[in-house]
Backbone as a chain_set.jsonl record, in Angstrom:
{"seq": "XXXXXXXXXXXXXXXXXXXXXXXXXXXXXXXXXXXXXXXXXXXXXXXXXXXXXXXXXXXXXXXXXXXXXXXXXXXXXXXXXXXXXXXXXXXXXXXXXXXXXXXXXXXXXXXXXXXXXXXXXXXXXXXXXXXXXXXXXXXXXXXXXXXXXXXXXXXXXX", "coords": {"N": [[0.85, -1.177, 0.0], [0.765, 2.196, -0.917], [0.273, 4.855, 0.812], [1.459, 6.834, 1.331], [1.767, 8.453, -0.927], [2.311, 8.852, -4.294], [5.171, 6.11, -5.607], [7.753, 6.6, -8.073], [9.633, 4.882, -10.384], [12.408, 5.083, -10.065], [12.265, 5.42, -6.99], [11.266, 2.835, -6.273], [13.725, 1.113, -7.191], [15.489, 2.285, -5.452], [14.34, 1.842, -3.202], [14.577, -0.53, -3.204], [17.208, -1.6, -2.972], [18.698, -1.255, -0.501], [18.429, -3.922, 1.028], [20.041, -5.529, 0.524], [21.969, -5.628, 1.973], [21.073, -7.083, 4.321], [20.691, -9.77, 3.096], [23.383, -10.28, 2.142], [25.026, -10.389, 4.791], [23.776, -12.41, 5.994], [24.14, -14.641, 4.868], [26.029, -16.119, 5.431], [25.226, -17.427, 7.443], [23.645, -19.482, 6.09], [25.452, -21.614, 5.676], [25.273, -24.309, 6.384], [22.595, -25.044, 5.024], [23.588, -24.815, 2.583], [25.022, -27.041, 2.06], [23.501, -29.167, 2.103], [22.417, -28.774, 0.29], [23.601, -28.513, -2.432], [22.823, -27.24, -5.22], [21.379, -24.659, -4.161], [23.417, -22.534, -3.829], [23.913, -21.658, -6.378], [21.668, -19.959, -6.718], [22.565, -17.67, -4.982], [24.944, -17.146, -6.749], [24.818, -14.034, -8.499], [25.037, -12.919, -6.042], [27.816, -13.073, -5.014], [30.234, -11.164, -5.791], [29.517, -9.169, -4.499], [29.919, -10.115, -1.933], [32.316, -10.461, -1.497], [33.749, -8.12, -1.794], [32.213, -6.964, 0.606], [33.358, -8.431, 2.504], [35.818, -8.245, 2.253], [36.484, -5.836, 3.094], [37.511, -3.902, 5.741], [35.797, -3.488, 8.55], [33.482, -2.951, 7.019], [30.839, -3.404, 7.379], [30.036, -2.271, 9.382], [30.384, 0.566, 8.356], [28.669, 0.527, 6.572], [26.412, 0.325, 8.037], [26.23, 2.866, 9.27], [26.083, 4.468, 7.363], [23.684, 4.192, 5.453], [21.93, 4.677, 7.946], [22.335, 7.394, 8.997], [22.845, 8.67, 6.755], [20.165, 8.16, 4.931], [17.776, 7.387, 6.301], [17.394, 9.1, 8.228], [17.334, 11.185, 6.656], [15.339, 13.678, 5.784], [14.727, 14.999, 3.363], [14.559, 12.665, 1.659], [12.56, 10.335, 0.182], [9.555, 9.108, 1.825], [9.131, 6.082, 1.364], [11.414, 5.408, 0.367], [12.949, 5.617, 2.461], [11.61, 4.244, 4.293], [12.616, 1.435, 3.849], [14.862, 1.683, 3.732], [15.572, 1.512, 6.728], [14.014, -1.106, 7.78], [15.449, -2.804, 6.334], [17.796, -2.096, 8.187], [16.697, -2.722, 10.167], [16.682, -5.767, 10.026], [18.695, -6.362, 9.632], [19.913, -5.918, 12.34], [18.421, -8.097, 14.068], [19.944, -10.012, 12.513], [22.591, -9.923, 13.891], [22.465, -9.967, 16.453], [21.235, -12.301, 16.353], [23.538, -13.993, 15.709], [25.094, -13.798, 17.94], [23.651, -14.894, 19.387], [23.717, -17.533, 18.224], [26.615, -17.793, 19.109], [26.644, -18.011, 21.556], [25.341, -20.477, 21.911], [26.665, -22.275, 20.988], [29.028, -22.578, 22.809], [28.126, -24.599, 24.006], [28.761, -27.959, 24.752], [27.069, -30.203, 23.155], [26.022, -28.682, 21.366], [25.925, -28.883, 18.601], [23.543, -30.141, 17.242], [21.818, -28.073, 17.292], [22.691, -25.251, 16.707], [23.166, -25.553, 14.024], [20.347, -26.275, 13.073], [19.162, -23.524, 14.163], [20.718, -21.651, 12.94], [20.202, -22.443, 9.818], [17.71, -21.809, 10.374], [17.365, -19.463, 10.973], [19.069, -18.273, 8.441], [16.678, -19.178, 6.14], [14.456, -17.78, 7.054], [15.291, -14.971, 7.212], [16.041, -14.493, 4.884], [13.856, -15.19, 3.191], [11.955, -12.626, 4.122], [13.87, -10.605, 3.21], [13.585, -10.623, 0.692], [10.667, -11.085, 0.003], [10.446, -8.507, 0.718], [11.773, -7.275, -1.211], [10.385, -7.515, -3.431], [8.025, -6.756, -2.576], [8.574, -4.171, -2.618], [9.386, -3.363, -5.535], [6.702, -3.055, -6.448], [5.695, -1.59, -5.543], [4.586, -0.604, -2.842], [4.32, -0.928, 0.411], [6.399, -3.129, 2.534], [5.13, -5.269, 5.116], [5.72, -6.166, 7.277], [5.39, -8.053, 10.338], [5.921, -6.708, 13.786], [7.891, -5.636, 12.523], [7.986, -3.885, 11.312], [6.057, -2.688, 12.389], [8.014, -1.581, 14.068], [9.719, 0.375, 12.51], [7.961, 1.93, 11.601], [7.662, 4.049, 13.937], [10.299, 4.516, 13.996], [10.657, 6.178, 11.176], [9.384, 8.641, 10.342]], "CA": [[0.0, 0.0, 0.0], [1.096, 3.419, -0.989], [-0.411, 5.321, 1.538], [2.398, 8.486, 1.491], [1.724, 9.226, -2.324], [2.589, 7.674, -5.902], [6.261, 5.768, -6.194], [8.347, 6.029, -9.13], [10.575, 3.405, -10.844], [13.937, 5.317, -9.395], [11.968, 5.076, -5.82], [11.167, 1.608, -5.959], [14.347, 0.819, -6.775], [16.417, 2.572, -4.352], [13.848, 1.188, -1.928], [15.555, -2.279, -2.73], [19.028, -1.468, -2.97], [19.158, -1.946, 0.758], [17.642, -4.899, 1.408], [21.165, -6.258, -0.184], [23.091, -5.386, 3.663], [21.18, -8.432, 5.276], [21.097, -10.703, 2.662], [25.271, -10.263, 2.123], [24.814, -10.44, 6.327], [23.034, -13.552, 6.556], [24.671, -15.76, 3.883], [27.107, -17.085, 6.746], [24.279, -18.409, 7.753], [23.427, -20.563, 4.986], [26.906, -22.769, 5.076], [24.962, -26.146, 6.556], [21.859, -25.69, 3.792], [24.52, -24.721, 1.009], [25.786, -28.327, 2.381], [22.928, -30.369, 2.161], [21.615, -28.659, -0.977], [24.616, -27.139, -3.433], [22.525, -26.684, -6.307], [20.825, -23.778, -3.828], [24.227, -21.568, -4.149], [23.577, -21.182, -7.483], [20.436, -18.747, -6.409], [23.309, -16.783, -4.816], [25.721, -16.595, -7.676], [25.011, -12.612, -8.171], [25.975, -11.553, -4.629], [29.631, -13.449, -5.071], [31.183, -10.0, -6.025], [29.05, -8.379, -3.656], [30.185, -11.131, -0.475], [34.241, -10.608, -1.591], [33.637, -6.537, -1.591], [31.54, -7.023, 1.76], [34.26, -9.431, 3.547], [37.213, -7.922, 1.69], [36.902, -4.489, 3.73], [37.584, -3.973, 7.314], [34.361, -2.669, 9.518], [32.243, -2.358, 5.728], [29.314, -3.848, 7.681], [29.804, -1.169, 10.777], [30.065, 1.519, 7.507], [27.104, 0.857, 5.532], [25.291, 0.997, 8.669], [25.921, 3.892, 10.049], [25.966, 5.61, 6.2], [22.465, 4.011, 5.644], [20.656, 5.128, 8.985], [22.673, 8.815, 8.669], [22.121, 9.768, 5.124], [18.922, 7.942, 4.34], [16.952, 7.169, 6.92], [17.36, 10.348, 9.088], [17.579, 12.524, 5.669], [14.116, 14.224, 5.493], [14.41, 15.1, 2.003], [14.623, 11.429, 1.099], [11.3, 10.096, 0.156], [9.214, 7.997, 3.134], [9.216, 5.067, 0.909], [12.998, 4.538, 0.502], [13.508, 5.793, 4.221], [11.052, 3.189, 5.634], [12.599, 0.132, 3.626], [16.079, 0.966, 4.194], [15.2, 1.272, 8.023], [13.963, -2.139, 7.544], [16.643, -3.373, 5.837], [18.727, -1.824, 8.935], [16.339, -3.946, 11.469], [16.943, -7.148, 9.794], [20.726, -6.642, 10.106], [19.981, -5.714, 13.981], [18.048, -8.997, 14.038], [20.895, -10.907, 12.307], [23.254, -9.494, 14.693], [21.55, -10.67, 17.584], [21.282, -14.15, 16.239], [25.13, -14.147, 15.398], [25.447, -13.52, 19.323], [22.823, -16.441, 19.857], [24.73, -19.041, 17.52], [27.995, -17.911, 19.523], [26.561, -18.524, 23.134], [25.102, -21.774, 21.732], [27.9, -22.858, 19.965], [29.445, -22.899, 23.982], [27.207, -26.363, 24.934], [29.175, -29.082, 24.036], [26.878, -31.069, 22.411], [25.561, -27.938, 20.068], [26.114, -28.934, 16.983], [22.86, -30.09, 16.136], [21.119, -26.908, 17.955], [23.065, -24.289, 16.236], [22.455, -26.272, 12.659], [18.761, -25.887, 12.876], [19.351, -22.068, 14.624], [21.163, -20.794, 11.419], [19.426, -22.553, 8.395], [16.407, -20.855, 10.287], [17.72, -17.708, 10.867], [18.836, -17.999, 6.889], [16.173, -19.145, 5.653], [13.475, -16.331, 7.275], [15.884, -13.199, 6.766], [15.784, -14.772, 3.184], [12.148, -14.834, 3.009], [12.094, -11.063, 4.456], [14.111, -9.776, 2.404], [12.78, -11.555, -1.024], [9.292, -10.52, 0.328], [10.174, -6.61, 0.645], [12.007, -6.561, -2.511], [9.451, -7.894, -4.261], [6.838, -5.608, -2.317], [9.153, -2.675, -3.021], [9.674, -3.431, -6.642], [5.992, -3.252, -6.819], [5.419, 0.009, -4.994], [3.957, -1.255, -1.608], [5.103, -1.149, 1.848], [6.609, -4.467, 2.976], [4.754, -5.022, 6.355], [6.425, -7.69, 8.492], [4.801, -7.733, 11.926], [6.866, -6.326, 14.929], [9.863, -5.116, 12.221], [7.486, -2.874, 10.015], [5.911, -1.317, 13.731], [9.52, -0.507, 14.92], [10.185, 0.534, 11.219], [7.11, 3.501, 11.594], [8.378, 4.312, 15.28], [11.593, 5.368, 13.408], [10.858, 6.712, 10.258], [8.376, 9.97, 9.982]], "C": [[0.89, 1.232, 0.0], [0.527, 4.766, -0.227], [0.31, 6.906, 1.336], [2.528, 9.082, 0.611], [2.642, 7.661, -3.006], [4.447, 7.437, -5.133], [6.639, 5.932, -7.361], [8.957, 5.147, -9.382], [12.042, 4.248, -10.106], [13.67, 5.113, -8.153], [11.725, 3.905, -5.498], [12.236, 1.189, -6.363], [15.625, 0.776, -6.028], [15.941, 2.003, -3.271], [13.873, -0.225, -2.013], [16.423, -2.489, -1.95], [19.389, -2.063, -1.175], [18.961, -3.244, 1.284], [19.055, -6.236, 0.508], [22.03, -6.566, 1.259], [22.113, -7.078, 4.348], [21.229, -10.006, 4.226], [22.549, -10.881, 2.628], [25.163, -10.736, 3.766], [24.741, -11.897, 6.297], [23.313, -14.976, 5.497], [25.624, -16.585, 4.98], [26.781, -18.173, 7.497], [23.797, -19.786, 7.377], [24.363, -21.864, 4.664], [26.354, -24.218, 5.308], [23.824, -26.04, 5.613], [22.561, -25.822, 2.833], [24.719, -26.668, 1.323], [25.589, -29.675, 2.095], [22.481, -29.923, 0.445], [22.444, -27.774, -1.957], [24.178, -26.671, -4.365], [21.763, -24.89, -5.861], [21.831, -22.579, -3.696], [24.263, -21.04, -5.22], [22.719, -19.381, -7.259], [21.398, -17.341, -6.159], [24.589, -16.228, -5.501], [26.061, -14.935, -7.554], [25.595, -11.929, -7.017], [27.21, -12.168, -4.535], [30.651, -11.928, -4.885], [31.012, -9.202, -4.793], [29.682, -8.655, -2.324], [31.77, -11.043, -0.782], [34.37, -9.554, -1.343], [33.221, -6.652, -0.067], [32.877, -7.257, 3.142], [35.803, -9.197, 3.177], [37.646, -6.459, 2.876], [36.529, -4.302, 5.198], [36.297, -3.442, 7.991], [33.634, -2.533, 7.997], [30.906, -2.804, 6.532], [28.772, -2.664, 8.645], [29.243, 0.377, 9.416], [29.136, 1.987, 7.009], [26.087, 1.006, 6.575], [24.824, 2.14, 8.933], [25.74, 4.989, 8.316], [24.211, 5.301, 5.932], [21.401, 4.818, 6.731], [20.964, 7.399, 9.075], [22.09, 9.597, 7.968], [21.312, 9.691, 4.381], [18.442, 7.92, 4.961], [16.564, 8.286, 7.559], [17.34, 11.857, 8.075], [16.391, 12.479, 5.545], [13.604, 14.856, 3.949], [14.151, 13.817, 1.087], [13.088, 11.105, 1.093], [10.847, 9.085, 1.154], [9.904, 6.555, 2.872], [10.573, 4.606, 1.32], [13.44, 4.865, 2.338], [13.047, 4.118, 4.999], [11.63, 1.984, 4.998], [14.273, 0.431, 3.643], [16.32, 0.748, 6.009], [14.747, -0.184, 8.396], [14.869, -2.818, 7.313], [17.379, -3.559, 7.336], [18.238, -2.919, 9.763], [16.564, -5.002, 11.436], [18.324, -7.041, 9.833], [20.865, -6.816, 11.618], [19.818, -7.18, 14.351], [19.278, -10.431, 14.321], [22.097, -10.873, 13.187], [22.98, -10.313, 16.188], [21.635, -11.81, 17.457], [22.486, -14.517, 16.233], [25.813, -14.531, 17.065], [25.025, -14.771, 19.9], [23.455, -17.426, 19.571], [25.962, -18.805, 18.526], [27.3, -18.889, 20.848], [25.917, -20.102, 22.596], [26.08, -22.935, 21.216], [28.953, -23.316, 21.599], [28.962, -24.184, 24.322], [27.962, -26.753, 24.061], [29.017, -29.565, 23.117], [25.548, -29.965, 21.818], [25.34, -28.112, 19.001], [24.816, -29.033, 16.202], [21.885, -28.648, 16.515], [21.587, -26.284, 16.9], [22.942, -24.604, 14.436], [20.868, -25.781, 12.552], [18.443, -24.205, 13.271], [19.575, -21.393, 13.088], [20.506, -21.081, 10.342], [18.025, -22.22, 8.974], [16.313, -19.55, 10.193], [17.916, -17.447, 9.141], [17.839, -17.894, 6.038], [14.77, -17.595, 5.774], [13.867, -14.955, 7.323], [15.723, -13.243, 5.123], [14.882, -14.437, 2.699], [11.99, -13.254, 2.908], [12.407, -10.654, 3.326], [13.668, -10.005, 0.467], [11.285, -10.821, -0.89], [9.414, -8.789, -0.03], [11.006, -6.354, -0.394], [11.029, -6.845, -3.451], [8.164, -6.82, -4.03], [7.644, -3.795, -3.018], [9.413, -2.328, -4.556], [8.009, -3.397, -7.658], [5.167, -1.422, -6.397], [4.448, 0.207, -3.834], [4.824, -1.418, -0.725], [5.232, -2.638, 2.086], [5.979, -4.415, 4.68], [4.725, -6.444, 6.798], [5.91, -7.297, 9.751], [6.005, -7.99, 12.453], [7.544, -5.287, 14.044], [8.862, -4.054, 11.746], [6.9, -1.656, 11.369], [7.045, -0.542, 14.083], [9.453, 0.441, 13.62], [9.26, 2.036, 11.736], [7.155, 4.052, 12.761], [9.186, 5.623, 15.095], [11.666, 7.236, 12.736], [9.335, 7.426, 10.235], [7.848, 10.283, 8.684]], "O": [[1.744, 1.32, 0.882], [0.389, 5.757, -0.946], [-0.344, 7.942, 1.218], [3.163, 10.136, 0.659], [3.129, 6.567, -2.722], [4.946, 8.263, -4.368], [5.85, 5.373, -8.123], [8.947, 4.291, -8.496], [12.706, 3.413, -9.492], [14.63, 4.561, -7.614], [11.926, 3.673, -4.306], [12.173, 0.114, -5.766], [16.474, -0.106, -5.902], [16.694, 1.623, -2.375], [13.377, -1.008, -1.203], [16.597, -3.094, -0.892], [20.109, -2.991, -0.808], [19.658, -3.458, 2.276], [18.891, -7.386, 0.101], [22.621, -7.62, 1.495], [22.764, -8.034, 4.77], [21.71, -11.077, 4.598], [22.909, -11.879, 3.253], [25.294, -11.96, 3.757], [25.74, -12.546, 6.605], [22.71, -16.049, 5.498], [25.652, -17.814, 5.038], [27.33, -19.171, 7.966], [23.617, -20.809, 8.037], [24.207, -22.764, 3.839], [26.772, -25.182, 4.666], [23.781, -27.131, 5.043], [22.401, -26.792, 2.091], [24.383, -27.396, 0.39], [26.291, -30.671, 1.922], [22.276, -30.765, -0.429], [22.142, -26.622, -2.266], [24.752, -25.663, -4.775], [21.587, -24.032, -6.726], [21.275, -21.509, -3.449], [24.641, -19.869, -5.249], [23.055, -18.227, -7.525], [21.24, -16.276, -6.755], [25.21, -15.235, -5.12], [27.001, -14.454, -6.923], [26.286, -10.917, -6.91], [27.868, -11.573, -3.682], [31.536, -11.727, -4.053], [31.917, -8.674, -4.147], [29.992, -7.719, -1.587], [32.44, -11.778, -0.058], [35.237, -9.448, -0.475], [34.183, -6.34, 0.634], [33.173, -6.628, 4.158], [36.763, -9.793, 3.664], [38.76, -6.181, 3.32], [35.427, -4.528, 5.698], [35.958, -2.52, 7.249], [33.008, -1.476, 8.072], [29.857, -2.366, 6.061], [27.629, -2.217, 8.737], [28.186, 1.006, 9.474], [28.706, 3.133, 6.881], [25.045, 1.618, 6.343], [23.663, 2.55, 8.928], [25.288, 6.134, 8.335], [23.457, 6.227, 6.231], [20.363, 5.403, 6.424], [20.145, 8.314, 9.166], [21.338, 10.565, 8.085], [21.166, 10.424, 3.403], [17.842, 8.967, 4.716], [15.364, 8.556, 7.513], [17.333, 13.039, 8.42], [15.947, 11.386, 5.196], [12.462, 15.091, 3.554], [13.631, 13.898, -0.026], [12.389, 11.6, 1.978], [11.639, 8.178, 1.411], [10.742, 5.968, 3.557], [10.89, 3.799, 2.194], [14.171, 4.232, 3.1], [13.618, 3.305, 5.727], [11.144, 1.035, 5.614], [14.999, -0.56, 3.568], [17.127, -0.061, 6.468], [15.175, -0.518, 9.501], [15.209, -3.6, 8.201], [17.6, -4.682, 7.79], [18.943, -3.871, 10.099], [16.727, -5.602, 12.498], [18.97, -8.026, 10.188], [21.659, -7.596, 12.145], [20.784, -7.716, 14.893], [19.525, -11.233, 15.222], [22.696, -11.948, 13.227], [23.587, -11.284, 16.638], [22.095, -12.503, 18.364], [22.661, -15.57, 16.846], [26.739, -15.305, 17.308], [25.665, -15.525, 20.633], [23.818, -18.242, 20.419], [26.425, -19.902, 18.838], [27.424, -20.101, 21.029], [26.361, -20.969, 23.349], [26.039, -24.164, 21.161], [29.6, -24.36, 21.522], [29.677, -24.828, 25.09], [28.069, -26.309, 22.918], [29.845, -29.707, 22.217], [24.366, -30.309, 21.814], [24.5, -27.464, 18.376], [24.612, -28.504, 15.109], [21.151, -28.339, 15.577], [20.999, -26.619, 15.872], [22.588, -23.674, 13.71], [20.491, -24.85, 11.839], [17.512, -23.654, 12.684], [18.771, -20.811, 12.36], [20.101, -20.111, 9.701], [17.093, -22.313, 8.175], [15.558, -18.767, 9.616], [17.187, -16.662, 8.534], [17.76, -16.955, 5.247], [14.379, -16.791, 4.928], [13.119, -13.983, 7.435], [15.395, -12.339, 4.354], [14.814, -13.54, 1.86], [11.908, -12.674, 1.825], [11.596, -10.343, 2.453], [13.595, -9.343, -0.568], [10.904, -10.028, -1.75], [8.722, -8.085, -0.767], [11.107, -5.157, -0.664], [11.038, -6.099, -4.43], [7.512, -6.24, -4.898], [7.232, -2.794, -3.605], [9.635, -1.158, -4.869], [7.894, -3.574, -8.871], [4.429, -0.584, -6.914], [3.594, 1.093, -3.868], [5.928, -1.936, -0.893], [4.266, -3.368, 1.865], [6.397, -3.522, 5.417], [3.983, -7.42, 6.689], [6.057, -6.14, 10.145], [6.866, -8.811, 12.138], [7.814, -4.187, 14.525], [9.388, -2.979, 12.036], [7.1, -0.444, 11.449], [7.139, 0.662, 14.323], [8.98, 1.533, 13.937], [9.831, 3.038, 12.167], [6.352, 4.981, 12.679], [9.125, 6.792, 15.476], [12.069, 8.355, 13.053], [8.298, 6.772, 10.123], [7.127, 11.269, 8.533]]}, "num_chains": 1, "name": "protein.A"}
Protein backbone atom coordinates (compact mmCIF):
# COMPACT_ATOMS: atom_id res chain seq x y z
CA UNK A 1 0.00 0.00 0.00
CA UNK A 2 1.10 3.42 -0.99
CA UNK A 3 -0.41 5.32 1.54
CA UNK A 4 2.40 8.49 1.49
CA UNK A 5 1.72 9.23 -2.32
CA UNK A 6 2.59 7.67 -5.90
CA UNK A 7 6.26 5.77 -6.19
CA UNK A 8 8.35 6.03 -9.13
CA UNK A 9 10.57 3.41 -10.84
CA UNK A 10 13.94 5.32 -9.40
CA UNK A 11 11.97 5.08 -5.82
CA UNK A 12 11.17 1.61 -5.96
CA UNK A 13 14.35 0.82 -6.77
CA UNK A 14 16.42 2.57 -4.35
CA UNK A 15 13.85 1.19 -1.93
CA UNK A 16 15.55 -2.28 -2.73
CA UNK A 17 19.03 -1.47 -2.97
CA UNK A 18 19.16 -1.95 0.76
CA UNK A 19 17.64 -4.90 1.41
CA UNK A 20 21.16 -6.26 -0.18
CA UNK A 21 23.09 -5.39 3.66
CA UNK A 22 21.18 -8.43 5.28
CA UNK A 23 21.10 -10.70 2.66
CA UNK A 24 25.27 -10.26 2.12
CA UNK A 25 24.81 -10.44 6.33
CA UNK A 26 23.03 -13.55 6.56
CA UNK A 27 24.67 -15.76 3.88
CA UNK A 28 27.11 -17.08 6.75
CA UNK A 29 24.28 -18.41 7.75
CA UNK A 30 23.43 -20.56 4.99
CA UNK A 31 26.91 -22.77 5.08
CA UNK A 32 24.96 -26.15 6.56
CA UNK A 33 21.86 -25.69 3.79
CA UNK A 34 24.52 -24.72 1.01
CA UNK A 35 25.79 -28.33 2.38
CA UNK A 36 22.93 -30.37 2.16
CA UNK A 37 21.62 -28.66 -0.98
CA UNK A 38 24.62 -27.14 -3.43
CA UNK A 39 22.53 -26.68 -6.31
CA UNK A 40 20.83 -23.78 -3.83
CA UNK A 41 24.23 -21.57 -4.15
CA UNK A 42 23.58 -21.18 -7.48
CA UNK A 43 20.44 -18.75 -6.41
CA UNK A 44 23.31 -16.78 -4.82
CA UNK A 45 25.72 -16.59 -7.68
CA UNK A 46 25.01 -12.61 -8.17
CA UNK A 47 25.98 -11.55 -4.63
CA UNK A 48 29.63 -13.45 -5.07
CA UNK A 49 31.18 -10.00 -6.02
CA UNK A 50 29.05 -8.38 -3.66
CA UNK A 51 30.19 -11.13 -0.48
CA UNK A 52 34.24 -10.61 -1.59
CA UNK A 53 33.64 -6.54 -1.59
CA UNK A 54 31.54 -7.02 1.76
CA UNK A 55 34.26 -9.43 3.55
CA UNK A 56 37.21 -7.92 1.69
CA UNK A 57 36.90 -4.49 3.73
CA UNK A 58 37.58 -3.97 7.31
CA UNK A 59 34.36 -2.67 9.52
CA UNK A 60 32.24 -2.36 5.73
CA UNK A 61 29.31 -3.85 7.68
CA UNK A 62 29.80 -1.17 10.78
CA UNK A 63 30.06 1.52 7.51
CA UNK A 64 27.10 0.86 5.53
CA UNK A 65 25.29 1.00 8.67
CA UNK A 66 25.92 3.89 10.05
CA UNK A 67 25.97 5.61 6.20
CA UNK A 68 22.46 4.01 5.64
CA UNK A 69 20.66 5.13 8.99
CA UNK A 70 22.67 8.82 8.67
CA UNK A 71 22.12 9.77 5.12
CA UNK A 72 18.92 7.94 4.34
CA UNK A 73 16.95 7.17 6.92
CA UNK A 74 17.36 10.35 9.09
CA UNK A 75 17.58 12.52 5.67
CA UNK A 76 14.12 14.22 5.49
CA UNK A 77 14.41 15.10 2.00
CA UNK A 78 14.62 11.43 1.10
CA UNK A 79 11.30 10.10 0.16
CA UNK A 80 9.21 8.00 3.13
CA UNK A 81 9.22 5.07 0.91
CA UNK A 82 13.00 4.54 0.50
CA UNK A 83 13.51 5.79 4.22
CA UNK A 84 11.05 3.19 5.63
CA UNK A 85 12.60 0.13 3.63
CA UNK A 86 16.08 0.97 4.19
CA UNK A 87 15.20 1.27 8.02
CA UNK A 88 13.96 -2.14 7.54
CA UNK A 89 16.64 -3.37 5.84
CA UNK A 90 18.73 -1.82 8.94
CA UNK A 91 16.34 -3.95 11.47
CA UNK A 92 16.94 -7.15 9.79
CA UNK A 93 20.73 -6.64 10.11
CA UNK A 94 19.98 -5.71 13.98
CA UNK A 95 18.05 -9.00 14.04
CA UNK A 96 20.90 -10.91 12.31
CA UNK A 97 23.25 -9.49 14.69
CA UNK A 98 21.55 -10.67 17.58
CA UNK A 99 21.28 -14.15 16.24
CA UNK A 100 25.13 -14.15 15.40
CA UNK A 101 25.45 -13.52 19.32
CA UNK A 102 22.82 -16.44 19.86
CA UNK A 103 24.73 -19.04 17.52
CA UNK A 104 27.99 -17.91 19.52
CA UNK A 105 26.56 -18.52 23.13
CA UNK A 106 25.10 -21.77 21.73
CA UNK A 107 27.90 -22.86 19.97
CA UNK A 108 29.44 -22.90 23.98
CA UNK A 109 27.21 -26.36 24.93
CA UNK A 110 29.18 -29.08 24.04
CA UNK A 111 26.88 -31.07 22.41
CA UNK A 112 25.56 -27.94 20.07
CA UNK A 113 26.11 -28.93 16.98
CA UNK A 114 22.86 -30.09 16.14
CA UNK A 115 21.12 -26.91 17.95
CA UNK A 116 23.07 -24.29 16.24
CA UNK A 117 22.46 -26.27 12.66
CA UNK A 118 18.76 -25.89 12.88
CA UNK A 119 19.35 -22.07 14.62
CA UNK A 120 21.16 -20.79 11.42
CA UNK A 121 19.43 -22.55 8.40
CA UNK A 122 16.41 -20.86 10.29
CA UNK A 123 17.72 -17.71 10.87
CA UNK A 124 18.84 -18.00 6.89
CA UNK A 125 16.17 -19.15 5.65
CA UNK A 126 13.48 -16.33 7.28
CA UNK A 127 15.88 -13.20 6.77
CA UNK A 128 15.78 -14.77 3.18
CA UNK A 129 12.15 -14.83 3.01
CA UNK A 130 12.09 -11.06 4.46
CA UNK A 131 14.11 -9.78 2.40
CA UNK A 132 12.78 -11.55 -1.02
CA UNK A 133 9.29 -10.52 0.33
CA UNK A 134 10.17 -6.61 0.65
CA UNK A 135 12.01 -6.56 -2.51
CA UNK A 136 9.45 -7.89 -4.26
CA UNK A 137 6.84 -5.61 -2.32
CA UNK A 138 9.15 -2.67 -3.02
CA UNK A 139 9.67 -3.43 -6.64
CA UNK A 140 5.99 -3.25 -6.82
CA UNK A 141 5.42 0.01 -4.99
CA UNK A 142 3.96 -1.25 -1.61
CA UNK A 143 5.10 -1.15 1.85
CA UNK A 144 6.61 -4.47 2.98
CA UNK A 145 4.75 -5.02 6.35
CA UNK A 146 6.42 -7.69 8.49
CA UNK A 147 4.80 -7.73 11.93
CA UNK A 148 6.87 -6.33 14.93
CA UNK A 149 9.86 -5.12 12.22
CA UNK A 150 7.49 -2.87 10.01
CA UNK A 151 5.91 -1.32 13.73
CA UNK A 152 9.52 -0.51 14.92
CA UNK A 153 10.18 0.53 11.22
CA UNK A 154 7.11 3.50 11.59
CA UNK A 155 8.38 4.31 15.28
CA UNK A 156 11.59 5.37 13.41
CA UNK A 157 10.86 6.71 10.26
CA UNK A 158 8.38 9.97 9.98
Amino acid sequence: MSWRGSTTVSDRIFASLPYLLPLVEVFVFGRYLFSEFPPLQLLFLPLLPLLNIYYGVRYAGMIIFFALFLLVVRNEKISHFIRFNTMQAILLDIIIFLFSILTDVVGLIPAGGFAIQTLSTTIFIGIVGAAVYSVIQSAIGRYAEIPAISDAVYMQVR
